[in-house]
N, C-alpha and C positions, 0 to 999 in steps of 0.2 A: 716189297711191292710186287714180290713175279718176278716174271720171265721179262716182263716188258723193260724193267729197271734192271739190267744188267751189271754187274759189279766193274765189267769191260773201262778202263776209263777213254780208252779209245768210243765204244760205244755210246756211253754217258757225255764224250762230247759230243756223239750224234744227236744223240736224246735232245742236249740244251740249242743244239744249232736250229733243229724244226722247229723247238718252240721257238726260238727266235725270230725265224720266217715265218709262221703265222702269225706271230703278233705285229709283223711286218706286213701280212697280209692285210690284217686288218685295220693295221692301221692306214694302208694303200688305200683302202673302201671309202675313206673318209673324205676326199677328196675330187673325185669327179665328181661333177653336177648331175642333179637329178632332175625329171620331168613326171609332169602329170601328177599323181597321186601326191608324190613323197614332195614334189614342189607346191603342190595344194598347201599339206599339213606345214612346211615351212613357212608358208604366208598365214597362216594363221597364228603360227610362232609371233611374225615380225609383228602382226596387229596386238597382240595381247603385250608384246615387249612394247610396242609405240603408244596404246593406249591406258597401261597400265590394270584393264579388268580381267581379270583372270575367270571372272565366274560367266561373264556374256562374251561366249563363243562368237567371233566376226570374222567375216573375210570381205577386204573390201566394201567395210561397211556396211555389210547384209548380215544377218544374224545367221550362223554357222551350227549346223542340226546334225552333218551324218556321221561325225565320230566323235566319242567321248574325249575329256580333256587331256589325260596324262603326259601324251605325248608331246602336246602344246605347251602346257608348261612347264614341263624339261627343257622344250626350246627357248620358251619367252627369259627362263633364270639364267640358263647357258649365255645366250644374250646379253644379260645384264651385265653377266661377268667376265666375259668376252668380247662383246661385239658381235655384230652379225653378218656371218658367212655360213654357208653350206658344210663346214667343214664343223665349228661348234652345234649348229644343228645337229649334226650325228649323232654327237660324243656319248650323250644321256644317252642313249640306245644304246651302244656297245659296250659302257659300264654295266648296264642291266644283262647283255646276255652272257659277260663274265659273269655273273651273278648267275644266271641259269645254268654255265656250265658246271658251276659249284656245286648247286643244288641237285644238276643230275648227277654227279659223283656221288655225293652223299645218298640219294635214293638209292643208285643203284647198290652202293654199299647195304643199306638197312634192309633190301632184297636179297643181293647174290652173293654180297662178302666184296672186301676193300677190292681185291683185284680183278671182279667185276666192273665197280664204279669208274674205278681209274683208266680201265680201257672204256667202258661208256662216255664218261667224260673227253677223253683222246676223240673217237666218232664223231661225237656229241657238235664239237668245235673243230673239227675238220670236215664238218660236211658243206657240199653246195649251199644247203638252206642258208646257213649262216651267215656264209659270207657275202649269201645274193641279198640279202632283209639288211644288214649292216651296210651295205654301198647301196641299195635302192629302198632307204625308211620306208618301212611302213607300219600300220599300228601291232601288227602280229609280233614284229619281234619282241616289242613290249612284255605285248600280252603272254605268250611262250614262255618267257622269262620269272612273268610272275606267277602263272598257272604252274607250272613246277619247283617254283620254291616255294611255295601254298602248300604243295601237294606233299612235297620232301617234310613241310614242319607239319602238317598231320598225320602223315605217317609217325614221324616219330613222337607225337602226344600219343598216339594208340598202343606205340611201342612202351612207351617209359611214361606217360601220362605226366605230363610238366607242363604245367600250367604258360610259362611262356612257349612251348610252342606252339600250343594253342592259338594265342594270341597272334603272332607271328606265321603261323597259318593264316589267318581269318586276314591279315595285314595283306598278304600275298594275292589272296581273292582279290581281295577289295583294290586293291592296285590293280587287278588282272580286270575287272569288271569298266574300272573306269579306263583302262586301256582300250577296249572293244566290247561291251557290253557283257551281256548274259552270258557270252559263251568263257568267261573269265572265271564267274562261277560252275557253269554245267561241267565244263573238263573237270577239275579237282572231284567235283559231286559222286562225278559215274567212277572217276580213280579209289577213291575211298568207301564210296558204296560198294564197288564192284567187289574189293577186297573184304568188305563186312559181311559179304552176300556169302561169298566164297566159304568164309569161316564160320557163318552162321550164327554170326551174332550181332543175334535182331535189339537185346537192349542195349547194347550200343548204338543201335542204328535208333531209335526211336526213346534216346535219350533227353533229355529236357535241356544240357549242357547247350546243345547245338544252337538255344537260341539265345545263350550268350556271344556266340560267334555272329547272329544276325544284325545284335546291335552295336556290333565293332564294324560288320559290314556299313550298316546304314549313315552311320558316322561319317565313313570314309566316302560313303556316296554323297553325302549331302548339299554340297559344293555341286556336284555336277547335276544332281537333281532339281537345285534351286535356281541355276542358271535356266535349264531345259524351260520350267516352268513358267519362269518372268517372262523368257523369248519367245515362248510356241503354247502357255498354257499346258493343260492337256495333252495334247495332241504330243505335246515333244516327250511325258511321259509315257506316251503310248508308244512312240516311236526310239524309244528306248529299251522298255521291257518287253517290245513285243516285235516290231516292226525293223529294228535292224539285224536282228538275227533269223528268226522265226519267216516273218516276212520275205529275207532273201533265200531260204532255202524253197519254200512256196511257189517264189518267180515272179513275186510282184515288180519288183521292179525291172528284172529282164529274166530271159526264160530263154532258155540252149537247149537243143535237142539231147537228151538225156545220155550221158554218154555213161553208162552202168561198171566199166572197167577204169574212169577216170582215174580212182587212187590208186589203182597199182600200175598203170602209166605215168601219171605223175611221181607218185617214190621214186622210180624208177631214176630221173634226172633231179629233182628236188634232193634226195638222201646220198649221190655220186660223192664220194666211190665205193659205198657203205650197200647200197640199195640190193645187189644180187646178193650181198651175206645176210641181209635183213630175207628175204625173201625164204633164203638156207635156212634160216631160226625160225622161221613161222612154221616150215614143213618137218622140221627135227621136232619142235615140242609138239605138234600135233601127232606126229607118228608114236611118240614116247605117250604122250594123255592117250590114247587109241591103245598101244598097248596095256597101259595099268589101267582100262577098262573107267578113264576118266576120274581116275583117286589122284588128286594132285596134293602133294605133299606139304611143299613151301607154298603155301594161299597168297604169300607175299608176291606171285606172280600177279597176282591178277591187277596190282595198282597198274602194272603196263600194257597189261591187253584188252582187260574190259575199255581203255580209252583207247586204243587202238583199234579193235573190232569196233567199234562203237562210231568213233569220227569216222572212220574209214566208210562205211556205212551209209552214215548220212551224208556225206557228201557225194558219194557214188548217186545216191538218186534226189539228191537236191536237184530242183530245177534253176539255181545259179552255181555255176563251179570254176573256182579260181584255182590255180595252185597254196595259195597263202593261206588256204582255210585247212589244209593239209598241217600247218605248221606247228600249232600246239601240241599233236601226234609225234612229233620227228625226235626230243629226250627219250619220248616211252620208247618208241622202236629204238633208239641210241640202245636205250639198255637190257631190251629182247637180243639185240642183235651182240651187243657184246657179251651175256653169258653164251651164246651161241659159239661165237670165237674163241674164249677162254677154256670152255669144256671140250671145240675140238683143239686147242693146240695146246692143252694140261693132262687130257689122258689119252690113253692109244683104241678107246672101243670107237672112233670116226675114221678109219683109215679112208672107207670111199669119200665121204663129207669131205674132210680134208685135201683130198685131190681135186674135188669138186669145186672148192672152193681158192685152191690156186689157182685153177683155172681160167676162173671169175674174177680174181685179183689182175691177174695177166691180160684178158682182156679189156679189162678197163685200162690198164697202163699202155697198152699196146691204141687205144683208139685217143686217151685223152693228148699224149704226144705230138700225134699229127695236125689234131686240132690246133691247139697252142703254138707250133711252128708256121704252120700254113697263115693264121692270124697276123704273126711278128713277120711273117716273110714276105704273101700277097695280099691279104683282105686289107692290111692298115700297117704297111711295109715300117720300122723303124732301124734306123741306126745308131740310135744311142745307147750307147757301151754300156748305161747306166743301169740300162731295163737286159740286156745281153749278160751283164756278165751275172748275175742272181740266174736264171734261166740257164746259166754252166755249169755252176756251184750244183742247182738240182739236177743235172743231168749225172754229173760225175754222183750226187747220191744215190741215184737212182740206180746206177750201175753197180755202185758198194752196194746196195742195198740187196742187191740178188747174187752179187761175187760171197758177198761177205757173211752175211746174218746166217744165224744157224738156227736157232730156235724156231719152231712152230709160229710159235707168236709173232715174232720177229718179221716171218715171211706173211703171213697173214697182215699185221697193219703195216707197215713202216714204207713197201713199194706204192702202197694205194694212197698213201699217207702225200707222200712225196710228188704223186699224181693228179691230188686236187690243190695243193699248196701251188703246183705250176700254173693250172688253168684257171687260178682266184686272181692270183700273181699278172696274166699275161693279162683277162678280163678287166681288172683295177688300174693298170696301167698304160696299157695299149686299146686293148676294146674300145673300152667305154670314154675316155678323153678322146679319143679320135672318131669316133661317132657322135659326141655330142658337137663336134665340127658341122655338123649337119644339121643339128637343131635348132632350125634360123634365126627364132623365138627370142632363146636363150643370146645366140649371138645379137640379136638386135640389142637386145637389152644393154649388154657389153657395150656396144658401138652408142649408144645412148648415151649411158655413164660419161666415157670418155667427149661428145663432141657434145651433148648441150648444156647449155649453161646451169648453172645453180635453181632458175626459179622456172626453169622450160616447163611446159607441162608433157606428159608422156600420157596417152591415148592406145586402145586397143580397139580394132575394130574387125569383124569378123573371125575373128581369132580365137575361141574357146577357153581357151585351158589359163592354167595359174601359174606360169612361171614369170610373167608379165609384173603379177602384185608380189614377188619376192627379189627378184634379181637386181632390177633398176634400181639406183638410186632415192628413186620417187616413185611409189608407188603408180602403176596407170589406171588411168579411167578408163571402164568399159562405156564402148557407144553401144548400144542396142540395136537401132536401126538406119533406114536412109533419110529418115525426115530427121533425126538427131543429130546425124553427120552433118546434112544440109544445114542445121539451125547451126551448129559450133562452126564451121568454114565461113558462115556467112558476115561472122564476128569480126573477121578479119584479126584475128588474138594469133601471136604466133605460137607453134605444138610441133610437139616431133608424135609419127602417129603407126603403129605395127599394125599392119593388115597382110592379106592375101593379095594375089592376084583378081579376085572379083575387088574386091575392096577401092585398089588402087585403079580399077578400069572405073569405078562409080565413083572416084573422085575426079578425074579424068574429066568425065560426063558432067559430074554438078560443075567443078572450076578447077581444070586442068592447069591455069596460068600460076594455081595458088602454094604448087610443089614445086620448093627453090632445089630441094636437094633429096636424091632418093640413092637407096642402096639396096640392093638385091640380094639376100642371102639364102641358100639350101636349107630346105626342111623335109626332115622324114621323120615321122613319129614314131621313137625307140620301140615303144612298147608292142611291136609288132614287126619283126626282123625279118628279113626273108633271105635264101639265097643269093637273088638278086643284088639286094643292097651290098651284101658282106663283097660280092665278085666286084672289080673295082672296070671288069669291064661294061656294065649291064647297070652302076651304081646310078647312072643319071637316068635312067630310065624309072623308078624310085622316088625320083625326087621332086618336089613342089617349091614355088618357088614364097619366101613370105620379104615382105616391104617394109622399111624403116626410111619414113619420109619427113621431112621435115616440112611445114604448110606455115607457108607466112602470108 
């Protein structure tokens, strides 16, 4: 296997110790609560698990339009054969991006050769992206997963022409498409087109084959397209082929001031601690194409950059831009960036690169440290030995790692390696459980479960968002407005009921006598962190207050 796979059996139990701590990592991810988005798509889990229809998408009893099904029912089955918590929710997600980790090994092998892949793969599953989409679901990680193992079995039907992996391509789409739309397909398209373009060969590209591949697509769409149509007609077909991808890059539904360098600010922390060697590989093969006057040898590059330049691209001048739309990009660059590392740390013509790129190892290890310590120390102080002593164990690796390791390789991943396993590690453990203290919501909902009885009814009013229709016990009812509020109060029916502070000052005003019992809890809306919040002395300033009232 390389330099990486050392014969050292001292080293080799380093090698099995990291694996161990990532899969510890991610198993970590599995467990704090989630909000907004990824708590949306789990309420829709729990409606297709309570209602039994898998093909009419529901939330709360409203017909549910903006994401395809897959991820729903991975949750509704998990479900069945679990029970329902946040934590079986996950699972189907990071069984699939083992599955993309694999696939981008494989790619990168059928590209650069095994010891390529193997360090791709390593990247691939140690980066931020990973571990952030596996603790905060959302549909991309899906999608990522099945967009390059699509991509990984058509490459090799090009390669070896075998009929299953044909199939097993098209499987991979079609899983990818009903993950998040068109862009399921379009990633694989521009990967294998790019690479057909490259080679120059057009009767492959404009083969007849490909539309046996359509009606294995259409198959697998069928279900999600029959659904779309009972619920929205038309229109939901439209806003499926056209309108939830296409549409948001436009700005129909919200529109940011164009920010032109977004992707390479975003890599930046989305690809950590990968991102300044990914950056290294973009400018080494561009300097090498520029000298052999643009004759690019192995064509097999281009499955990673024609999707690479390409997303990167559109999304720079989309006029909607998230970091997650970055995400089906993050394999390809995994495996631009690790021939980049294996060719400077296997031969001796990168001597500047290579210093270059210690450098860039060292500051990441050198900035992600403080971060992680300052978190465990002041932002969300803890004393449990539990979370301390894993956070020893890497410290003391971290220090072998630069005392010890002798190979190129070795210093190149293993210290950067050790540097995002900490900050996934403090993030899943410390962060995010101790910030979701603050998500009143969620606590209400808690504080629900536990004091009302069996047939209470639970109420949302003023309140937005969807952690309401997952968390409780009993799903809540949305009120709308103040004449709805006023009509349900006037029942005199006893409710436990989550509002704001307007909320609770307008029930006050309609019948103040009607609230026997109220509880105040902190809310700050994750999804938008600031200094502020993280300093614990400036954190109430931050904060909102939301109400769990009971109204008898």
């Amino acid at each position: 296997m390389g330099e990486l796979i050392d014969r050292n059996k001292h080293e080799m139990g380093l090698y099995a110790l990291l694996f161990l701590f990532a899969l510890g990592v991610y198993i970590s991810g599995l467990f704090p609560e989630t909000t907004v988005d990824s708590a949306k798509y789990a309420a829709v889990s729990r409606a297709i698990y309570e209602s039994g229809d898998f093909i009419h998408l529901k939330i709360h009893g409203d017909p549910y339009l903006q994401k395809p099904p897959l991820l729903f029912w991975l949750g509704a089955i998990f479900f069945k054969l679990f029970g329902v918590s946040i934590v079986v929710f996950k699972i189907p997600t990071l069984l699939f991006t083992f599955l993309g980790i694999y696939a981008t090994y494989r790619l990168g092998c059928l590209v650069y050769g095994k010891n390529t892949g193997l360090i791709a793969a390593v990247i691939y599953a140690a980066s931020e992206a990973l571990f952030l989409y596996n603790m905060d679901v959302h549909t991309d990680a899906l999608l990522t997963a099945n967009i390059i193992f699509g991509t990984w079995q058509l490459a090799e039907y090009l390669d070896k022409r075998k009929g299953l992996n044909f199939i097993l391509g098209f499987v991979g789409i079609g899983l990818a498409m009903i993950s998040k739309g068109l862009i399921g397909l379009f990633v694989p398209v521009i990967a294998i087109g790019g690479y057909l373009l490259v080679k120059k060969d057009f009767r492959t590209i404009f083969s007849i084959r490909w539309l046996a591949g359509l009606f294995i697509l259409l198959l697998i769409l069928y279900p999600t397209l029959k659904g779309l149509y009972d619920q929205f007609g038309i229109n939901g077909l439209k806003f499926y082929f056209w309108s939830n991808n296409i549409d948001r890059i436009r700005g129909e539904y919200s529109h940011f001031k164009h920010d032109y360098f977004f992707s390479f600010h975003t890599l930046a922390y989305l690809f950590l601690p990968w991102s300044l060697y990914a950056y290294t590989a973009f400018v080494k093969d561009a300097r090498e194409w520029y000298s052999n006057h643009f004759i690019i040898k192995n064509k097999k590059v281009a499955y990673g950059y024609s999707v690479t330049i390409v997303l990167m691209f559109l999304v720079c001048i989309s006029s909607q831009q998230s970091p997650h739309y970055l995400l089906p990009a993050i394999p390809f660059i995994a495996i631009i960036t690790a021939k980049c590392i294996y060719d400077v740390s296997s031969k001796s013509l990168y001597p500047r690169t290579y210093k270059w790129m210690l450098i860039f190892r060292t500051v990441i290890v050198i900035l992600t440290w403080p971060v992680a310590l300052i978190t465990m120390l002041y932002f969300f102080p803890t004393r449990n030995i539990l979370l301390w002593l894993p956070v020893l164990l890497l410290f003391f690796l971290q220090i072998y790692s630069y005392a010890k390791l002798k190979t190129r390789l070795q210093k190149l991943v293993i210290p950067p390696l050790i540097s995002i396993l900490l900050l996934s590690f403090v993030s899943n453990t410390v962060y995010m459980p101790s910030a979701i203290q603050y998500h009143g919501p969620i606590q209400a909902c808690y504080l629900y479960n536990k004091l009302a009885s069996g047939n209470a009814k639970l109420y949302t009013y003023d309140y937005g968002q969807f952690e309401t229709y997952f968390y409780p016990k009993k799903v809540s009812q949305f009120i709308h407005n103040k004449k709805e509020l006023r009509d349900i109060l006037s029942k005199g029916t006893p409710f436990w009921l989550i509002t704001t502070l307007k909320g609770y000052r307008e029930i006050e005003t309609i019948h103040g006598k009607s609230i026997v019992k109220q509880h105040v809890l902190p809310y700050k809306k994750l999804t938008n962190v600031s200094l502020k919040f993280l300093n614990p002395k400036t954190r109430k300033e931050t904060l909102k207050d939301i109400y769990l009232l009971k109204i008898q």
